[in-house]
FIBA-84149 format. One record per atom (N, C-alpha, C, O): residue in three letters; residue number from 1; x, y, z. Coordinates in nm, 2 decimals. Example, Ala and Ser with C-alpha at 12.3 -4.5 7.8 and 13.67 -1.06 7.14 Angstrom:
BEGIN
- r_k_X_Y_Z
- ala_1_1.32_-0.57_0.78
- ala_1_1.23_-0.45_0.78
- ala_1_1.32_-0.33_0.78
- ala_1_1.42_-0.33_0.85
- ser_2_1.28_-0.22_0.71
- ser_2_1.37_-0.11_0.71
- ser_2_1.29_0.00_0.79
- ser_2_1.34_0.11_0.80
END
This chain:
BEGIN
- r_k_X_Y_Z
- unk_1_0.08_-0.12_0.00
- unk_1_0.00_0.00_0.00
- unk_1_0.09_0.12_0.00
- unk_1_0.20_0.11_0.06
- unk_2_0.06_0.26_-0.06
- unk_2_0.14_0.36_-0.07
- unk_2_0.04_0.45_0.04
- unk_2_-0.05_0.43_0.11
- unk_3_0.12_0.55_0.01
- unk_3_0.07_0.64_0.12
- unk_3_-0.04_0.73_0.13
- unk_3_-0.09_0.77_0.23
- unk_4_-0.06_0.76_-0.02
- unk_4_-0.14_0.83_-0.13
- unk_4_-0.29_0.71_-0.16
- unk_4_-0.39_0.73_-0.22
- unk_5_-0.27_0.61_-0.10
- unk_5_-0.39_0.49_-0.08
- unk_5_-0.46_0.57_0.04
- unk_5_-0.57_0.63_0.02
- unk_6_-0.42_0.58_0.12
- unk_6_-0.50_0.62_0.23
- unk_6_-0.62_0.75_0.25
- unk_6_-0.69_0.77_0.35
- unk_7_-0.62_0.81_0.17
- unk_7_-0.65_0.92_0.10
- unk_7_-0.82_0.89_0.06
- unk_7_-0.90_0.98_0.02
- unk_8_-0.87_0.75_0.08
- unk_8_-1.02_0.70_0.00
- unk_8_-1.12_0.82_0.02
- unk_8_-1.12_0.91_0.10
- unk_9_-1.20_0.79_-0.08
- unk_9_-1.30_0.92_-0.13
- unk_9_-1.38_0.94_0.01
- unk_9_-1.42_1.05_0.03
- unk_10_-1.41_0.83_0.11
- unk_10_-1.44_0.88_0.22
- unk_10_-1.35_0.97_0.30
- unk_10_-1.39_1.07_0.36
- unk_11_-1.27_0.94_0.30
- unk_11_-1.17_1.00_0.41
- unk_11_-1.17_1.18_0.36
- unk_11_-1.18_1.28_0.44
- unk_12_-1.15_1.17_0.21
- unk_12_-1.21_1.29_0.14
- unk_12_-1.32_1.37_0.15
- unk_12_-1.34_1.49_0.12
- unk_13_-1.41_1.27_0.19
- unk_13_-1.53_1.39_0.19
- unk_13_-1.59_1.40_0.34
- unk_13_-1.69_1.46_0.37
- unk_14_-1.51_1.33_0.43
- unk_14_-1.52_1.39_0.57
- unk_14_-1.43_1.51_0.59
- unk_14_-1.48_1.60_0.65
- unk_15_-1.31_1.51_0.55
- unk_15_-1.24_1.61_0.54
- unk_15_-1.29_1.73_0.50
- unk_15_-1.31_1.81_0.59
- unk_16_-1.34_1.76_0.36
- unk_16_-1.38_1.85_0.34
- unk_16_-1.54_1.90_0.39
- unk_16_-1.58_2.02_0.39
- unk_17_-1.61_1.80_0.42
- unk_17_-1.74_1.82_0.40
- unk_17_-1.84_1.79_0.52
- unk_17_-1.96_1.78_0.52
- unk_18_-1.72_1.78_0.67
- unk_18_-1.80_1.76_0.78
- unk_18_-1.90_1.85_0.82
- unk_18_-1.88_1.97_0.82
- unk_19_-1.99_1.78_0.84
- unk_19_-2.10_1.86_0.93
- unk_19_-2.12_1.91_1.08
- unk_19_-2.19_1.99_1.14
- unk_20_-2.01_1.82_1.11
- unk_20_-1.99_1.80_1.29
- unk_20_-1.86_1.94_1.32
- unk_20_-1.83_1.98_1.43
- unk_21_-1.80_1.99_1.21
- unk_21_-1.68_2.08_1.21
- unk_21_-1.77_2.23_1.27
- unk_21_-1.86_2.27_1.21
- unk_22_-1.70_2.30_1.40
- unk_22_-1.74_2.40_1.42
- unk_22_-1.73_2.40_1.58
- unk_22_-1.72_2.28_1.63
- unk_23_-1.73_2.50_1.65
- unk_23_-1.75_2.49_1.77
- unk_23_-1.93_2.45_1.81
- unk_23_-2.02_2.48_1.74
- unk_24_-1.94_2.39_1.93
- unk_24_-2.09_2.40_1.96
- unk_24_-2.12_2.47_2.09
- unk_24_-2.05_2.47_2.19
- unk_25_-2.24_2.56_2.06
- unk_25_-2.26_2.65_2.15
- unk_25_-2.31_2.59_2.28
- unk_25_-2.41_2.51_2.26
- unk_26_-2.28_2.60_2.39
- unk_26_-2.30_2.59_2.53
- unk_26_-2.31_2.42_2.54
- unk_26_-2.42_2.36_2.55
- unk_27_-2.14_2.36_2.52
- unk_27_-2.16_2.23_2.49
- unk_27_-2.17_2.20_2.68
- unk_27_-2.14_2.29_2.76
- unk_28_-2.24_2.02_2.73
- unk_28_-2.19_2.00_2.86
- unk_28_-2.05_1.94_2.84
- unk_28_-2.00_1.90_2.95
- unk_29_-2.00_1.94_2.76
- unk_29_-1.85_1.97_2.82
- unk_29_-1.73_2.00_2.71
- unk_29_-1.78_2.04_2.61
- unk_30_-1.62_2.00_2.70
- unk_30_-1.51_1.98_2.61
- unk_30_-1.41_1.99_2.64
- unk_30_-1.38_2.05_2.74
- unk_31_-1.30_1.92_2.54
- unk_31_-1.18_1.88_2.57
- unk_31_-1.04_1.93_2.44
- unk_31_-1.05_1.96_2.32
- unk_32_-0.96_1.92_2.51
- unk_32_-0.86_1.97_2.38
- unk_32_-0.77_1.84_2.35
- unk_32_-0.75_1.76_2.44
- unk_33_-0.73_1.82_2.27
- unk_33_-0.62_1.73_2.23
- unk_33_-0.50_1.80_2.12
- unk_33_-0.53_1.90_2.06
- unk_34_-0.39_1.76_2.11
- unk_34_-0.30_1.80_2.00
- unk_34_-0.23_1.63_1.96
- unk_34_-0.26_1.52_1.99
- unk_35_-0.15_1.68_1.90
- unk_35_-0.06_1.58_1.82
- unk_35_0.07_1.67_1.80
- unk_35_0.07_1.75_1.70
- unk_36_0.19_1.66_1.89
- unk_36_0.28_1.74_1.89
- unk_36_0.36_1.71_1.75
- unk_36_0.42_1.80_1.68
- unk_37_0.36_1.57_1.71
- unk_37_0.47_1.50_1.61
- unk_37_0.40_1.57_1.46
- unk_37_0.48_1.58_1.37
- unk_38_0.29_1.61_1.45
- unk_38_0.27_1.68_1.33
- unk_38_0.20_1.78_1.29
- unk_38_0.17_1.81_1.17
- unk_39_0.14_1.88_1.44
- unk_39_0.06_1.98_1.46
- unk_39_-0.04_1.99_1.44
- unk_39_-0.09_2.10_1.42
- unk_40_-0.12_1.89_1.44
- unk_40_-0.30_1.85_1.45
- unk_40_-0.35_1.89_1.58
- unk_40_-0.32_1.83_1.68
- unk_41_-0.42_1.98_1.58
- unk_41_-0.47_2.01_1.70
- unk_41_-0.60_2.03_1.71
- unk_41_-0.65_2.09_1.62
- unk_42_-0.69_1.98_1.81
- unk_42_-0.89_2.00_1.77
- unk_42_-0.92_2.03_1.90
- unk_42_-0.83_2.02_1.99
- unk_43_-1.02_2.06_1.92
- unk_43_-1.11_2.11_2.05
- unk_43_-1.23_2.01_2.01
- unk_43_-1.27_2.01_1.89
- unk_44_-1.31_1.92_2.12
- unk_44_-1.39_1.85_2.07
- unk_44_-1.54_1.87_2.21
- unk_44_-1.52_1.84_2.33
- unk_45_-1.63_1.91_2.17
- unk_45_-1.77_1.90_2.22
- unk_45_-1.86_1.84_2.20
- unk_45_-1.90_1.81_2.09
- unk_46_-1.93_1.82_2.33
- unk_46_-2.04_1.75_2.32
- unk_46_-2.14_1.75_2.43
- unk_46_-2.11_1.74_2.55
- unk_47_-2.27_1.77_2.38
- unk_47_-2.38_1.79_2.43
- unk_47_-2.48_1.70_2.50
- unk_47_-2.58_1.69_2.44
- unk_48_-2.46_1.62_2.63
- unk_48_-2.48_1.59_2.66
- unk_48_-2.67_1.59_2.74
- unk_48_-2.72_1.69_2.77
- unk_49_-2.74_1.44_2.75
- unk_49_-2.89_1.44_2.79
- unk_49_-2.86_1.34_2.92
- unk_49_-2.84_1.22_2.89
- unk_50_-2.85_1.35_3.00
- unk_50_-2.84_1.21_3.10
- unk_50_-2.68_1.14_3.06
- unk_50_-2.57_1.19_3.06
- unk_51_-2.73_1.01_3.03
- unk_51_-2.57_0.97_2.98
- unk_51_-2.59_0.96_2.84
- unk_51_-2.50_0.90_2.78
- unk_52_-2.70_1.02_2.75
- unk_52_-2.66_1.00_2.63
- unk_52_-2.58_1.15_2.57
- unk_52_-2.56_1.27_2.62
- unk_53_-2.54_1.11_2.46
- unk_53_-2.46_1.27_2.39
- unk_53_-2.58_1.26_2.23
- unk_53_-2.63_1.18_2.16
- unk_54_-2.56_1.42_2.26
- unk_54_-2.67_1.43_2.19
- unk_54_-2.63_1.53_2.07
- unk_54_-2.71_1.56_1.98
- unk_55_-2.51_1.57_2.07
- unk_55_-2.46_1.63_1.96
- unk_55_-2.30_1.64_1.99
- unk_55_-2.26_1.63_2.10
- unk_56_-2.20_1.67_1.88
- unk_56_-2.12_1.62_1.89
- unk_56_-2.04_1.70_1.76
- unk_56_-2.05_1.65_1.65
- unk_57_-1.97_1.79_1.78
- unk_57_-1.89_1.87_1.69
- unk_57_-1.74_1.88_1.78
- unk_57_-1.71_1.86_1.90
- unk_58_-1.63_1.94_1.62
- unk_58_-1.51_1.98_1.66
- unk_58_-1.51_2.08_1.59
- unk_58_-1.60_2.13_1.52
- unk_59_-1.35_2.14_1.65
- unk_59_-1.29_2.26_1.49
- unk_59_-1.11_2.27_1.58
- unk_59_-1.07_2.24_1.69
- unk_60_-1.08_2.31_1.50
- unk_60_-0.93_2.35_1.54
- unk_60_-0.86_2.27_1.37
- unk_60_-0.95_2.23_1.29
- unk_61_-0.75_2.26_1.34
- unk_61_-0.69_2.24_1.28
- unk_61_-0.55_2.10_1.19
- unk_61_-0.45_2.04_1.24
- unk_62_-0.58_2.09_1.12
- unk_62_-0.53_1.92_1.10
- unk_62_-0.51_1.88_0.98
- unk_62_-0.54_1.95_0.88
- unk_63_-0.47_1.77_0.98
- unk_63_-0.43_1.75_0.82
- unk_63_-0.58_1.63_0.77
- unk_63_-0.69_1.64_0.81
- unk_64_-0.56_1.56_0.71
- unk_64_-0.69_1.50_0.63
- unk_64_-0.76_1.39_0.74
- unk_64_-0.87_1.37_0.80
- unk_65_-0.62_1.33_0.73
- unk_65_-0.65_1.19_0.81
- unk_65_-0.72_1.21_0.97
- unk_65_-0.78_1.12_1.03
- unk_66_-0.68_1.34_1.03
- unk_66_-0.70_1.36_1.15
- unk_66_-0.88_1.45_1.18
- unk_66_-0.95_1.46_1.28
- unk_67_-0.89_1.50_1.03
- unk_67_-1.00_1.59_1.03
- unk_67_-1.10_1.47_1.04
- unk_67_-1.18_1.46_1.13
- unk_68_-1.08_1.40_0.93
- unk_68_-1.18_1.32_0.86
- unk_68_-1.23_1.22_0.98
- unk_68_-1.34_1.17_0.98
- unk_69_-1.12_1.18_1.09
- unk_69_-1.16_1.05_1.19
- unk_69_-1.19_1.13_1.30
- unk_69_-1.19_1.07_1.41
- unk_70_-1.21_1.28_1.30
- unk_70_-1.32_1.31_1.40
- unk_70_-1.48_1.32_1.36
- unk_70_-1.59_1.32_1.43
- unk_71_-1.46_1.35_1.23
- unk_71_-1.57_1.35_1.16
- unk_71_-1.67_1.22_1.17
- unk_71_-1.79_1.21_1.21
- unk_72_-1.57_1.12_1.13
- unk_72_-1.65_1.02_1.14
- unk_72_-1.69_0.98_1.30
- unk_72_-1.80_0.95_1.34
- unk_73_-1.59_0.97_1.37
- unk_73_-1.61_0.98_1.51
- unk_73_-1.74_1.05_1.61
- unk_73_-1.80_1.01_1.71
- unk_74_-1.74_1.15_1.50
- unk_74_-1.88_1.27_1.55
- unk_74_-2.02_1.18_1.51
- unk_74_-2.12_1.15_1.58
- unk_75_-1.97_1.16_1.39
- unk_75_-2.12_1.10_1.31
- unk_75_-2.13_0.94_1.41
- unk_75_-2.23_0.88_1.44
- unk_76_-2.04_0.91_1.44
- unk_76_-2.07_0.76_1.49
- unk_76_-2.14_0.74_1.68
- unk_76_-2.22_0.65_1.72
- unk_77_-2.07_0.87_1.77
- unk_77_-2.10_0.88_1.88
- unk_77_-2.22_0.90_1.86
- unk_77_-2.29_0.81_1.91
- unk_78_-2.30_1.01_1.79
- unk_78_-2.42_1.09_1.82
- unk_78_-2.53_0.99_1.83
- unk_78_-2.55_0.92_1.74
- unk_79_-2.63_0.98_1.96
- unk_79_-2.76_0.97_2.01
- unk_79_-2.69_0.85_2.05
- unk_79_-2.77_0.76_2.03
- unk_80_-2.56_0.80_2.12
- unk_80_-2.47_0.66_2.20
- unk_80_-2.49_0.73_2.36
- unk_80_-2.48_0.84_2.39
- unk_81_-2.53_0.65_2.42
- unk_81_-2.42_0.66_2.54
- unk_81_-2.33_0.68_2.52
- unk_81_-2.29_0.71_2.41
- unk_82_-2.27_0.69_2.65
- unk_82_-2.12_0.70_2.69
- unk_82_-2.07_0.61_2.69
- unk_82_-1.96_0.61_2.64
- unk_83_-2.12_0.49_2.76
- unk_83_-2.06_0.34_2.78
- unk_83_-2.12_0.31_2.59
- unk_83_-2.05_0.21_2.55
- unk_84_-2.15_0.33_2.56
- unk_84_-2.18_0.28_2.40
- unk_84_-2.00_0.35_2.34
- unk_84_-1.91_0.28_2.29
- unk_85_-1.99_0.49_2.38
- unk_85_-1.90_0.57_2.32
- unk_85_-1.82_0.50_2.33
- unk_85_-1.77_0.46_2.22
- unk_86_-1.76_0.45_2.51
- unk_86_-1.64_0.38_2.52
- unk_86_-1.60_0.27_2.38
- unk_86_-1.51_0.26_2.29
- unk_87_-1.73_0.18_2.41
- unk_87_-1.70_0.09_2.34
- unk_87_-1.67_0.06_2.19
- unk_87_-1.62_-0.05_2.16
- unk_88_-1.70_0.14_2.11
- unk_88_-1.69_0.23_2.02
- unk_88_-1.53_0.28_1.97
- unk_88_-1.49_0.29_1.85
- unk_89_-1.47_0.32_2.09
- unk_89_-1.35_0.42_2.11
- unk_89_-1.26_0.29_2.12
- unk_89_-1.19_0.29_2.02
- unk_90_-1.25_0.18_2.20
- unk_90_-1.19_0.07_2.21
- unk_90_-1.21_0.00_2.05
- unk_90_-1.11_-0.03_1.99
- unk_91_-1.30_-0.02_2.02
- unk_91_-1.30_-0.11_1.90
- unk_91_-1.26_-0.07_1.80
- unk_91_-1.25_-0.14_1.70
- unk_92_-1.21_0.08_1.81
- unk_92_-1.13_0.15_1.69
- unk_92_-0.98_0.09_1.71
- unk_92_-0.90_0.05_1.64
- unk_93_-0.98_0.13_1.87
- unk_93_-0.84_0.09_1.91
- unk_93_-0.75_-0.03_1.87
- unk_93_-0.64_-0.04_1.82
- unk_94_-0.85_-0.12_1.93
- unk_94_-0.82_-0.29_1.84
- unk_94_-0.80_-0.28_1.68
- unk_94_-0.69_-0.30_1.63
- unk_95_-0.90_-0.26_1.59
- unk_95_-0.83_-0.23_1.45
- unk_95_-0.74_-0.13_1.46
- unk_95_-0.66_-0.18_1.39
- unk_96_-0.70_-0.04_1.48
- unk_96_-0.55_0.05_1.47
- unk_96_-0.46_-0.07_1.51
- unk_96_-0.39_-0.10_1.41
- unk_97_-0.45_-0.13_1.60
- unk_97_-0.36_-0.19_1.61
- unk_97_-0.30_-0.38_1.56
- unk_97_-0.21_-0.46_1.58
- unk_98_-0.44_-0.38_1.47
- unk_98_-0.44_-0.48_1.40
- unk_98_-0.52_-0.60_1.46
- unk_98_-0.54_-0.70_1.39
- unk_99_-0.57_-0.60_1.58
- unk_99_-0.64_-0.66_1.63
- unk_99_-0.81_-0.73_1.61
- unk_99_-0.88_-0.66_1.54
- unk_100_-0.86_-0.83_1.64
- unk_100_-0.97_-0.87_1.63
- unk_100_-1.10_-0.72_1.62
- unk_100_-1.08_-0.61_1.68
- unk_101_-1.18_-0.74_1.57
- unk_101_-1.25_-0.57_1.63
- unk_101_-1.35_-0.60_1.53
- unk_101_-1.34_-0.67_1.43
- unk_102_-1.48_-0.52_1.60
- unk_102_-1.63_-0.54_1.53
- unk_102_-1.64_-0.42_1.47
- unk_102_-1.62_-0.30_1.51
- unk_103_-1.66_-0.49_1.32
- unk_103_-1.64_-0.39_1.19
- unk_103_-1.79_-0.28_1.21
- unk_103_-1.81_-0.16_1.18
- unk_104_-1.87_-0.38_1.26
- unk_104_-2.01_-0.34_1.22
- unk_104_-2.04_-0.22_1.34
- unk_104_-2.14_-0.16_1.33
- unk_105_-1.95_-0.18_1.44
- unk_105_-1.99_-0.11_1.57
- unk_105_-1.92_0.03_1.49
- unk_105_-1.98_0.14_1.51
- unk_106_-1.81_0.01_1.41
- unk_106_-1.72_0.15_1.39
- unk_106_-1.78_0.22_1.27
- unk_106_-1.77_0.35_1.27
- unk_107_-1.84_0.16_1.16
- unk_107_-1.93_0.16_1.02
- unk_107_-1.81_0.26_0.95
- unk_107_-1.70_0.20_0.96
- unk_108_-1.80_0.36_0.90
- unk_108_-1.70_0.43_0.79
- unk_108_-1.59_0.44_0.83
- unk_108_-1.50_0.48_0.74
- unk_109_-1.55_0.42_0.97
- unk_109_-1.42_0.44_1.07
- unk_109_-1.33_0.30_1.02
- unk_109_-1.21_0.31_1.04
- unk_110_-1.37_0.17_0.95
- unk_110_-1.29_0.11_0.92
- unk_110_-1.24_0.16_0.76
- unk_110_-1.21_0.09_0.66
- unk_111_-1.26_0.27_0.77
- unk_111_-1.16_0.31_0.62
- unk_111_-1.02_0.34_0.67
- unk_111_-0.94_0.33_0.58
- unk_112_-0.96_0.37_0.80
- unk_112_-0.85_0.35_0.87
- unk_112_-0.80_0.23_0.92
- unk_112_-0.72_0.24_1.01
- unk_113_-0.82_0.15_0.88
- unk_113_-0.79_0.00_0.91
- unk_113_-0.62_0.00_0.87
- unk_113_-0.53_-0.01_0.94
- unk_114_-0.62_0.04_0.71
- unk_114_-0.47_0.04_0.72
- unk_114_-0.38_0.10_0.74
- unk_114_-0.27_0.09_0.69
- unk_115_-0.41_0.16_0.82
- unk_115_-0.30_0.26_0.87
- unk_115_-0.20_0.23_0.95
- unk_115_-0.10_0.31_0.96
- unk_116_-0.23_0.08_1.02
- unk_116_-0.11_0.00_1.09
- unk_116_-0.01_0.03_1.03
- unk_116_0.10_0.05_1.08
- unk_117_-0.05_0.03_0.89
- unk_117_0.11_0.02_0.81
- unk_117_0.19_0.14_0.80
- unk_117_0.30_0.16_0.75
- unk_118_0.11_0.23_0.86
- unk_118_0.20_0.38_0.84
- unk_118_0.19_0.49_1.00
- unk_118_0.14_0.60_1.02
- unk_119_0.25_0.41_1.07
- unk_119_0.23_0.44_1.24
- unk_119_0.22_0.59_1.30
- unk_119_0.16_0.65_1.39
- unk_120_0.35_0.64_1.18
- unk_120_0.35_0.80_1.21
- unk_120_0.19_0.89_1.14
- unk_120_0.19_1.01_1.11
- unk_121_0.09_0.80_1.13
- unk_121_-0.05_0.86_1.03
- unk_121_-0.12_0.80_1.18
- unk_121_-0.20_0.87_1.24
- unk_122_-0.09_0.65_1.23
- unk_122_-0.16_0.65_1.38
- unk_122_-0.21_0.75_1.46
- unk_122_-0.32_0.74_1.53
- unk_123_-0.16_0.82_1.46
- unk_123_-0.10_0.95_1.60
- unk_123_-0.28_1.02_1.55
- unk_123_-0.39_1.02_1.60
- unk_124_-0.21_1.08_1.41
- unk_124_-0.31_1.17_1.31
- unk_124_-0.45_1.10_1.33
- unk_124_-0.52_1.17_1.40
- unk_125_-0.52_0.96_1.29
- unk_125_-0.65_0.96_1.33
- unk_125_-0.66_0.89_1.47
- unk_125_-0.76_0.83_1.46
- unk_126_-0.62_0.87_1.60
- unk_126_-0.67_0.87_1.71
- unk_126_-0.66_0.97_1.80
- unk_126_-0.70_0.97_1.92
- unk_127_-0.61_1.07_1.74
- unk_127_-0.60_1.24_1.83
- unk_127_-0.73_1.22_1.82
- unk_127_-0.72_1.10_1.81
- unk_128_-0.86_1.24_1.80
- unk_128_-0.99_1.26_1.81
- unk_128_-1.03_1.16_1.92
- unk_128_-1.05_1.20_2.03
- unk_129_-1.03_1.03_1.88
- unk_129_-1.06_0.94_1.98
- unk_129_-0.96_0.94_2.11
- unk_129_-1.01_0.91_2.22
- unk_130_-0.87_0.97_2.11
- unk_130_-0.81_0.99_2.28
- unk_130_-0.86_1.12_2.35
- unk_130_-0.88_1.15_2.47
- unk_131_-0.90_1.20_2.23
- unk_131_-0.98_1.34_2.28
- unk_131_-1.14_1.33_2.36
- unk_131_-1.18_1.40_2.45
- unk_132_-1.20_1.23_2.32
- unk_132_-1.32_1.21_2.34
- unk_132_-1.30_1.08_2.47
- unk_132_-1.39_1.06_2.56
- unk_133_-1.20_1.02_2.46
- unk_133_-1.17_0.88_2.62
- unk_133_-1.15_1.04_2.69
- unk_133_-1.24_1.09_2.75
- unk_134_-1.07_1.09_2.68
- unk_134_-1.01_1.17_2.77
- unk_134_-1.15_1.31_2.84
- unk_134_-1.15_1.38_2.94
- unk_135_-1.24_1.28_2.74
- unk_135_-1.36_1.41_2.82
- unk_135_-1.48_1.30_2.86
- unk_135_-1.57_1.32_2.95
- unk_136_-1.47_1.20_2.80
- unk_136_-1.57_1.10_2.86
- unk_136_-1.53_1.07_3.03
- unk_136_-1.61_1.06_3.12
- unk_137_-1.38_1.05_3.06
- unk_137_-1.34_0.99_3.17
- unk_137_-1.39_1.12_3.32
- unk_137_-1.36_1.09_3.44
END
């Protein structure tokens, strides 16, 4: 696989064409994340009903791979629990790292499946997901 594979028309049109990109007004909570190794940095919110999240936007700045797997990330939490979120957040984890993992829980998020093979692109789509373990906890 080259590098320029990873690039799929999804990954493309989350990038440009998120809906969840923006700050959200009077979220119940938010969290910051960066990525020192290649300057991706996002602010991520989410609007909370009980334990479910009920909306779920970012913004701050990033390169494709990093925009695109919060995007998808956004579209995947929304109307989850939290304990749903976890689980969600874990089973991404497992495929990043090549591991067993339910395809059907992550839905457009296994367009990063291969990214094992390019570790320094790792960092780039789980800054969103360590963003969201890290405001869930």
């Amino acid at each position: 696989m080259r590098p320029e594979d990873l690039y799929s028309d999804v990954i493309m049109f989350h990038y440009k064409n998120s809906s969840h990109r923006g700050a959200l007004e009077n979220p119940t909570a938010a969290q910051e994340g960066s990525n020192l190794s290649c300057g991706d940095s996002l602010r991520l919110y989410i609007k909370t009903n009980g334990d479910t999240i009920n909306k779920v936007t970012f913004d701050g700045h990033g390169c494709a791979i990093s925009v695109a797997s919060a995007s998808i990330l956004a579209e995947l939490i929304e109307g989850k629990s939290k304990n749903e979120a976890s689980e969600i957040i874990q089973e991404f984890y497992k495929m990043i790292k090549g591991e067993d993992f339910n395809a059907e829980l992550l839905g457009d998020a296994v367009v990063f499946e291969n990214l094992k093979q390019f570790p320094i692109r790792v960092k780039c789509a789980t800054l969103a997901w360590h963003t969201l373990e890290q405001l869930l906890k």
